[in-house]
BAZA-318381 format. One line per field, with one value per residue (C-alpha): residue number from 1; residue in three letters; x, y, z. Coordinates in steps of 0.25 Angstrom, whole numbers, plus 5000, padded with zeros to 4 digits. Each point is the difference from the previous one (the first is absolute). Last residue first. Layout:
N
n <- (NUM / ...) $
res <- (ala / ...) $
X <- (X / ...) $
Y <- (Y / ...) $
Z <- (Z / ...) $
This chain:
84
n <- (84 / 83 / 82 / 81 / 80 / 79 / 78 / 77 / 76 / 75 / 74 / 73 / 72 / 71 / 70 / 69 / 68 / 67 / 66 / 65 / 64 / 63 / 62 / 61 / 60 / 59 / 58 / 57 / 56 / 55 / 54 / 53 / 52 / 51 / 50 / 49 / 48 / 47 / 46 / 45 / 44 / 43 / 42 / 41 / 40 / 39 / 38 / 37 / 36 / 35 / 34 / 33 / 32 / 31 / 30 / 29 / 28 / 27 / 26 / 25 / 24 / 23 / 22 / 21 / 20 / 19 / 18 / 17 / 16 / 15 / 14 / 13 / 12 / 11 / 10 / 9 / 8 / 7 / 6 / 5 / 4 / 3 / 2 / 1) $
res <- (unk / unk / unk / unk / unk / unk / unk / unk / unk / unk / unk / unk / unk / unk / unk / unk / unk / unk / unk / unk / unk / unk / unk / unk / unk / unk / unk / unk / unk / unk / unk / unk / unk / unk / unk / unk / unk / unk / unk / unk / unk / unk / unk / unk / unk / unk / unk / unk / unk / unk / unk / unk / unk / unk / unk / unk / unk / unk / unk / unk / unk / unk / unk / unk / unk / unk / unk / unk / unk / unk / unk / unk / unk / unk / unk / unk / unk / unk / unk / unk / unk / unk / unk / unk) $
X <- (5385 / 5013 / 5009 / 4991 / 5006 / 5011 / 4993 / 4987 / 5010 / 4999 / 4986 / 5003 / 5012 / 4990 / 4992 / 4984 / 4994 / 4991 / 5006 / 5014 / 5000 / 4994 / 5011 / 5010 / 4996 / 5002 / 5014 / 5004 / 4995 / 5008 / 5012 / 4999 / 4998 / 5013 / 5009 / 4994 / 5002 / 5015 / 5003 / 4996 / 4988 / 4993 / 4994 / 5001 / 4997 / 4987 / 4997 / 5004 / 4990 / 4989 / 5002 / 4999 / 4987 / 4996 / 5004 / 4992 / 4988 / 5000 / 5003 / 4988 / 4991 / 5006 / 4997 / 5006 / 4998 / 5007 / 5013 / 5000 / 5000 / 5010 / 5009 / 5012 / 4998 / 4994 / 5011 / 5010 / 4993 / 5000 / 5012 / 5005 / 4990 / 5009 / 5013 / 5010) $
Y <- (5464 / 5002 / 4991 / 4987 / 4988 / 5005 / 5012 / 4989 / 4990 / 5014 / 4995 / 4986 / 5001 / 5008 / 4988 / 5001 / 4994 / 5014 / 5001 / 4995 / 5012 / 5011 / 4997 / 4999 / 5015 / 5003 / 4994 / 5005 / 5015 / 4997 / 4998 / 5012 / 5008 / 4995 / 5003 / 5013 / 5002 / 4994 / 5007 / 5013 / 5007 / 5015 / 4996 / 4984 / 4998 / 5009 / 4991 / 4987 / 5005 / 5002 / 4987 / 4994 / 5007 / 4995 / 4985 / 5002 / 5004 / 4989 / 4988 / 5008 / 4997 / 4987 / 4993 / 5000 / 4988 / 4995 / 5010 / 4991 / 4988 / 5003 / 5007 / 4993 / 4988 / 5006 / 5010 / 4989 / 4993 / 5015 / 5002 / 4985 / 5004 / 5013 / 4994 / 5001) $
Z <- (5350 / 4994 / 5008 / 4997 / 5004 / 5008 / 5008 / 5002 / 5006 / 5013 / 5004 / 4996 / 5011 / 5008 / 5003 / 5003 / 5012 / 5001 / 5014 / 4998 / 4987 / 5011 / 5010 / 4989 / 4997 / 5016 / 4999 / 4988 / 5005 / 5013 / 4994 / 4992 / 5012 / 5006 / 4986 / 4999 / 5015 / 4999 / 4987 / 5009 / 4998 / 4995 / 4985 / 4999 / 5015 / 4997 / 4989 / 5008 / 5013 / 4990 / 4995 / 5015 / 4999 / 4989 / 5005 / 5013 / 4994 / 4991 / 5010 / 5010 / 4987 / 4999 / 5014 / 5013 / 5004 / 4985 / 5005 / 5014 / 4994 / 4989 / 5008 / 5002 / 4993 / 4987 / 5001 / 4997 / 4990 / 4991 / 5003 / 4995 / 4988 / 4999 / 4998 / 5013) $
């Protein structure tokens, strides 16, 4: 799966309800699932570093669908331009 087929796919399955729930609530959920990788990183398995990183993807596109901006020109910017 590319990422703007994740992208579409998270849309369907929790677009409405991540818009109901608004970007503030978004944010907060996706620093702490960052918290969750970090300490994944430090004391977890592969499959909790592996989980948690899941779900910082998912909360990250969560934010993107929100704002109606694509990560596939999110991450066009590391082609273009590398260095900035």
């Amino acid at each position: 799966m590319n990422i703007s087929e994740f992208q579409d796919l998270m849309e369907e399955q929790f677009g409405q309800v991540d818009r109901e729930r608004g970007l503030p609530s978004s944010v907060a959920w996706l620093c702490e699932e960052v918290g969750e990788l970090a300490q994944a990183i430090r004391k977890g398995t592969r499959d909790e570093q592996l989980h948690e990183l899941g779900d910082v993807l998912a909360w990250l596109t969560s934010l993107a669908n929100q704002l109606d901006l694509s990560l596939t020109e999110a991450a066009q910017r590391y082609v273009d331009t590398p260095e900035t």
